[in-house]
C-alpha positions in Angstrom: 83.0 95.0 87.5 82.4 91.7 89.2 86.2 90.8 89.3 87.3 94.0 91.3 84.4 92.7 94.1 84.7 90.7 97.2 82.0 89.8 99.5 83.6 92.3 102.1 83.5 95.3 99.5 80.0 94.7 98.9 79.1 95.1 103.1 81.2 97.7 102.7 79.4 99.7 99.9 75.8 98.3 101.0 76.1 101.0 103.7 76.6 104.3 101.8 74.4 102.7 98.7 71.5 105.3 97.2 70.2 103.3 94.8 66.6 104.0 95.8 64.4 105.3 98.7 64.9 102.7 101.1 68.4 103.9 102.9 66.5 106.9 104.1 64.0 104.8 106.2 65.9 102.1 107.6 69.0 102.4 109.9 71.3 100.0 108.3 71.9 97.5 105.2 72.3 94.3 105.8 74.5 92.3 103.3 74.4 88.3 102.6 75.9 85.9 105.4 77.1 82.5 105.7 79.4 80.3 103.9 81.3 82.3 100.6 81.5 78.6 98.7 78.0 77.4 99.5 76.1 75.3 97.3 72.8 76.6 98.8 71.8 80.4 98.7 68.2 81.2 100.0 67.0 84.8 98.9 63.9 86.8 100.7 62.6 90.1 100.6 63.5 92.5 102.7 65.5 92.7 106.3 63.7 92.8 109.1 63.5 94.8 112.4 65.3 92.2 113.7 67.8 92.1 111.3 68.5 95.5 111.5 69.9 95.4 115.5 71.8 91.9 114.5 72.9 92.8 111.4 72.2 89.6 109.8 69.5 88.5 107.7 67.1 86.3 109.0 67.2 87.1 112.6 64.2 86.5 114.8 60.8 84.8 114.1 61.2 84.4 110.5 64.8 83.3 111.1 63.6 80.4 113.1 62.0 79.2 111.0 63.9 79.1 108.4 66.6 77.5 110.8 63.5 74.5 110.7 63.8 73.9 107.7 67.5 74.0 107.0 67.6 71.2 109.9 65.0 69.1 107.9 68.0 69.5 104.6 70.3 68.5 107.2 72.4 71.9 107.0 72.8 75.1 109.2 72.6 78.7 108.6 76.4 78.7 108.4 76.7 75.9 105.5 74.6 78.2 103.2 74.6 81.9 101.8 71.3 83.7 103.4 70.8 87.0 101.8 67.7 89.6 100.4 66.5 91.0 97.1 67.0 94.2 99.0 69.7 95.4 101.5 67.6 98.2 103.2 64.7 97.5 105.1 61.3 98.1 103.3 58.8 99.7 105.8 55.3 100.6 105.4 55.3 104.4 106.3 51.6 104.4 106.1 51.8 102.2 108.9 52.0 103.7 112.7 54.3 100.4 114.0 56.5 100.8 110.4 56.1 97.2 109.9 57.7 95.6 106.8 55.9 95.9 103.7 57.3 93.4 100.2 59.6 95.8 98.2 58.3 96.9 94.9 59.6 96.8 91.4 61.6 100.0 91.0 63.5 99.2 94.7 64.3 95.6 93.8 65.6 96.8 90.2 67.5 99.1 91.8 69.6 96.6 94.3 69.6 94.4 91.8 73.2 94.9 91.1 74.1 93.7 95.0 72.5 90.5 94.2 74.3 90.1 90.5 77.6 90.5 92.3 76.7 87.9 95.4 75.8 85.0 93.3 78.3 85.7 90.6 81.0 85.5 93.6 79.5 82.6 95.3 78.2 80.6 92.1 75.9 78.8 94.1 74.0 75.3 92.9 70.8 75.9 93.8 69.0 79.2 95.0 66.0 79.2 97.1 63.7 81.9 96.1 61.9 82.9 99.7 58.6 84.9 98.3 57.0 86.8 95.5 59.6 89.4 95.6 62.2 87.0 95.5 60.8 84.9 92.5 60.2 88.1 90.7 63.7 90.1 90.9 65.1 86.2 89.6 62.6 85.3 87.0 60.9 88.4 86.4 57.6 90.0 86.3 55.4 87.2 85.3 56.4 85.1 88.2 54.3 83.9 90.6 54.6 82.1 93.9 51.2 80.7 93.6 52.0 78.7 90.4 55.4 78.5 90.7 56.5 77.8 93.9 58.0 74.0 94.0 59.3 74.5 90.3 62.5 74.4 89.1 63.8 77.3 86.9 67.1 77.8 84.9 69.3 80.6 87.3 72.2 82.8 86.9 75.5 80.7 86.4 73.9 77.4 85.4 71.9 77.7 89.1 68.7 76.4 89.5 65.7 78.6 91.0 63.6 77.0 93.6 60.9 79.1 94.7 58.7 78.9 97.8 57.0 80.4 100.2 58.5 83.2 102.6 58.8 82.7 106.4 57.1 85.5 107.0 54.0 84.4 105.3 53.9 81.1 107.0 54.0 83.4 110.6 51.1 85.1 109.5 48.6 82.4 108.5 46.4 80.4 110.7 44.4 77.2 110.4 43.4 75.5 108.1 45.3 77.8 105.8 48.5 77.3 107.6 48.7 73.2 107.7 47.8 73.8 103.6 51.0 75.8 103.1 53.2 74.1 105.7 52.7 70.9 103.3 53.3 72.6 99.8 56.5 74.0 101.6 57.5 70.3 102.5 57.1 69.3 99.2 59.5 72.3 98.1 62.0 71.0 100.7 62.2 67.6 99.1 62.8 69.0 95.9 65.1 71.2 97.0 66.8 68.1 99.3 66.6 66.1 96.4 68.8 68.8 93.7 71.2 68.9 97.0 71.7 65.1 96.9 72.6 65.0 93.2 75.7 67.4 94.0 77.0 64.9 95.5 76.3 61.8 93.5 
């Protein structure tokens, strides 16, 4: 199936997709973006509110950051393939301002077969697992980001799996939680700088 897919065909289909609840909550998919041949793909949850009037992922706060710590691997958001486990946003309908809750088990099983296609069209080096959702839908069920995050993990198409901690989180936490995280997640970035530098050696 993967051969008669392009990266356009998938934006295309994300939009009239069914594959769980989610498409009747949210007002738009939001497929993958950035570079079609990049070594780098970095996967989070969910889109955002923010990525749902851009259409990209990764917009606003949690894009910022992110854009942080791409500069500190000396790339941009353009040299690497940003996408989400799922396509539709995953709101909290319990919630009166519908913020974005982590997408469970039978909605990321369900979109799984957007992701299959991306990374089997992109074959990227390394992917960056953003969150628990993330590290789950790639390593499956017993993951977590606690005790795995700053590992490396055998990935689809002789990739490795990075996980770490999602953006998100880091905007929620505060001291001294916060400067706790913020150095785990430097320590993932120098692992993740370091797999980048062997590409090239």
């Amino acid at each position: 199936m993967q051969e008669h897919y392009d990266l356009q065909q998938i934006a295309q289909d994300l939009q009239s997709c069914q594959r769980c609840d989610l498409y009747l909550y949210s007002r738009t998919a939001i497929p993958g973006n950035g570079d079609s041949q990049a070594n780098l793909m970095i996967i989070g949850e969910s889109p955002s509110e923010y990525d749902e009037s851009t259409g990209k992922p990764f917009s606003g706060p949690s894009g910022r950051v992110l854009d942080s710590w791409l500069r500190k691997l000396g790339l941009t958001r353009e040299e690497v393939w940003l996408t989400n486990v799922v396509k539709h946003r995953s709101v909290d309908l319990k919630d009166p301002r519908r913020r974005n809750r982590a997408p469970i088990a039978s909605e990321y099983k369900a979109c799984s077969h957007w992701l299959r296609l991306e990374i089997s069209i992109i074959r990227p080096k390394i992917i960056v697992a953003l969150g628990a959702s993330a590290g789950k839908a790639l390593l499956g069920s017993g993951f977590k980001i606690s005790r795995d995050r700053g590992k490396t993990f055998p990935g689809p198409y002789d990739s490795i799996v990075v996980p770490t901690y999602h953006t998100a989180y880091i905007l929620k936490l505060k001291s001294p939680l916060l400067e706790q995280v913020s150095s785990q997640v430097e320590q993932d970035l120098d692992t993740i700088k370091r797999l980048l530098s062997q590409l090239t050696e």
